[in-house]
N, C-alpha and C positions, 0 to 999 in steps of 0.2 A: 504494500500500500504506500505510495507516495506522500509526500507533507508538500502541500498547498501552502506555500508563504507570502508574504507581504511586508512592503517594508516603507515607514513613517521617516519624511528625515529631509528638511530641507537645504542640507548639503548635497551637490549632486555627484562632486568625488565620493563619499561615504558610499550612496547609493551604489555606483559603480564599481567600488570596491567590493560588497556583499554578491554584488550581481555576479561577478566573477568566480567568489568563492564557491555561489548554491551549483552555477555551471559542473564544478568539480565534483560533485556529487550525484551522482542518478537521480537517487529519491527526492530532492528535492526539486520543486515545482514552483519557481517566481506567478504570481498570480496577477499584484499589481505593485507599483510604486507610487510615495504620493510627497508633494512638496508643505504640507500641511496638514495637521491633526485635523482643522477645523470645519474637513468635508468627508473623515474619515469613515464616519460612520455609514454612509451608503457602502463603501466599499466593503465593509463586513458581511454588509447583510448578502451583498451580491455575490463574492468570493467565501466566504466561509471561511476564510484560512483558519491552516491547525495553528503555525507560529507566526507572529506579529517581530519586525523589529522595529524599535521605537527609537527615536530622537527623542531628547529633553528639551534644547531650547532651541524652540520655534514660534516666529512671530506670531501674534495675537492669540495664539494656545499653546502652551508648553505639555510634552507627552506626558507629563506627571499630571497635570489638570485636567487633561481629557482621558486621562483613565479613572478618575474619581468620577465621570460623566456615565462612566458604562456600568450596565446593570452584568452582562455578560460580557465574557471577551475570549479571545482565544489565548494560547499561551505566549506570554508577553518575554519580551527579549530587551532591556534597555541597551542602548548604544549609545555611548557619551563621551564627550572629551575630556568630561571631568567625574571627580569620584563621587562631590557631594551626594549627591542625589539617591545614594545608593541604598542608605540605610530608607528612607521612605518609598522608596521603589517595590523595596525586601516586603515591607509593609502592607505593600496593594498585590502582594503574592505572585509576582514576577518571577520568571522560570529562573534569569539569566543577568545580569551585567555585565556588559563587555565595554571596555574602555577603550577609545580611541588611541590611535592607531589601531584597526583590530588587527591580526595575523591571523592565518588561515588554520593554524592549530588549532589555533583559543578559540577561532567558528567552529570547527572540526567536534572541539571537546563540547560543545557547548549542544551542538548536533545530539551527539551522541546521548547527554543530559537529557534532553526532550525524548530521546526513543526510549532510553528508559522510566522517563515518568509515565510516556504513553502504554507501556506496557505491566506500570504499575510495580516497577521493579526499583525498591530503596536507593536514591544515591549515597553516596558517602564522599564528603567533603574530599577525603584524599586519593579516593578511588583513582586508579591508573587504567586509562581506555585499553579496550583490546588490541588496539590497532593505532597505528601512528602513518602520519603524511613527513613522506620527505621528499625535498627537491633534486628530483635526477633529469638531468636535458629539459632543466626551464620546466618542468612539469610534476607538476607535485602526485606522488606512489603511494599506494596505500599498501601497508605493510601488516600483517598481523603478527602481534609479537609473538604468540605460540609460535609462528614458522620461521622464527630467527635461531640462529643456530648457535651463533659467535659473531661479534663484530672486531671488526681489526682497525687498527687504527695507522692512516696515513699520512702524516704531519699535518695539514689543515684540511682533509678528508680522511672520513671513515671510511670504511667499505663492510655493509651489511649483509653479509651472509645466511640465504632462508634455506629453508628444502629445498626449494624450486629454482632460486636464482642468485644472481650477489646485484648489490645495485652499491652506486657509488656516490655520496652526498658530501656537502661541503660541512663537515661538523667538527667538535671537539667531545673523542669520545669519553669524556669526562661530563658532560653535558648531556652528551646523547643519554649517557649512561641513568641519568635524573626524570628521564623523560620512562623509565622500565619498567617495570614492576621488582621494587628492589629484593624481595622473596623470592627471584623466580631466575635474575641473571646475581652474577658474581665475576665481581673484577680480580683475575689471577695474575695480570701482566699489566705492564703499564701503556703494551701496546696490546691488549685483549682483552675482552668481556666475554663471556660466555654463561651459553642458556644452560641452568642445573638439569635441567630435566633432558636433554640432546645428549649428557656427558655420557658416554657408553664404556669408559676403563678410566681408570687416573694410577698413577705414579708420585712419588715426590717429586717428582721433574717437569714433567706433561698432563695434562686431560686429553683425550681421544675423541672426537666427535666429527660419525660420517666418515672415520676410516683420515682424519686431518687427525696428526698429533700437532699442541698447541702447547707450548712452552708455559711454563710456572717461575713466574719471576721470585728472585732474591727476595723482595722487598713485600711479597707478598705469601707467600710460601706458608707460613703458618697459619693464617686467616684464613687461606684459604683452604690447606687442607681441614682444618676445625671446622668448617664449614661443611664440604665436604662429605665427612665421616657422621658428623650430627643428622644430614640429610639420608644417610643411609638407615638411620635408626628406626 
């Protein structure tokens, strides 16, 4: 089932930003765009949308004011260049705040937010998504982290290694590393991360994964065999 959006906001870079990013997603479905709150309300009734994104300051109606207007609404998304706003936003039971400049991650995450409210399934504040976007040839990959195997690290690229393929991003695997689900991978090398659950033998020296042996750094070496061994338990 696709998500029917809509998006409030009389910036028209913002708007073209968003627009870009729902492109990158199947399921999402732009409905309409609108330069003011203050004719929004036909468009609800005519589109239905599941998710709303909203502007805060817009002339003659701010999106915080005209959500105090609605008896119903769909689920609301703030977009803002600034933070105030946020804690009364929280207030009128907004799915989302997203702060300007947004990046297509923090849409990505926030995406994914909505699928699981729609499906009634608990978020948790620290919850790490299943899945990450990264930029390979100007075009942002969707990855699922179960199919990562080991990332390697290339001085100002990573190179991520899945079941199926490797793809090559411009990252610090120190960073990338933040973005993981920290339970699930483990840094052995200061040029390697690897998935615990891929690791198919270990050594004091190596981890084995997919028939690659992957070296055990000095500096690492105890942590992560402790690590390791507890996981076997």
């Amino acid at each position: 089932m696709g998500i029917i959006c809509g998006i409030i906001d009389d910036d028209a870079l913002a708007i073209s930003i968003l627009q870009s990013y729902m492109e990158k997603i199947p399921d999402l479905h732009l409905a309409f765009t609108l330069n003011s709150a203050v004719v929004a309300e036909a468009s609800l009734l005519k589109h239905k949308p599941d998710l709303l994104f909203l502007d805060v300051e817009m002339p003659q109606l701010s999106g915080i004011e005209w959500l105090y207007t609605l008896t119903e609404k769909p689920a609301v998304v703030i977009s803002s260049a600034k933070k105030d706003y946020a804690a009364e936003a929280f207030d009128l039971e907004i799915l989302d705040y997203l702060v300007k400049p947004v990046t297509f991650q923090r849409f990505a995450k926030c995406i994914h937010k909505f699928e699981q409210s729609r499906q009634n399934v608990p978020v948790k504040e620290n919850q790490t998504d299943p899945w990450i976007f990264v930029n390979e040839n100007k075009k942002m990959v969707k990855i699922e982290t179960t199919d990562i195997l080991y990332v390697e690290s290339l001085k100002d690229y990573i190179k991520i290694h899945t079941r199926t393929r490797s793809v090559i991003t411009k990252d610090q695997i120190t960073a990338f590393a933040e973005r993981l689900p920290a339970s699930k991978f483990l840094r052995i090398h200061r040029s390697y991360l690897v998935a615990i659950q891929h690791i198919d033998s270990y050594n004091a020296s190596v981890v084995e994964i997919n028939h690659q042996e992957i070296p055990i750094g000095r500096n690492y070496k105890n942590e992560c065999l402790e690590i390791l061994e507890k996981s076997g338990q």
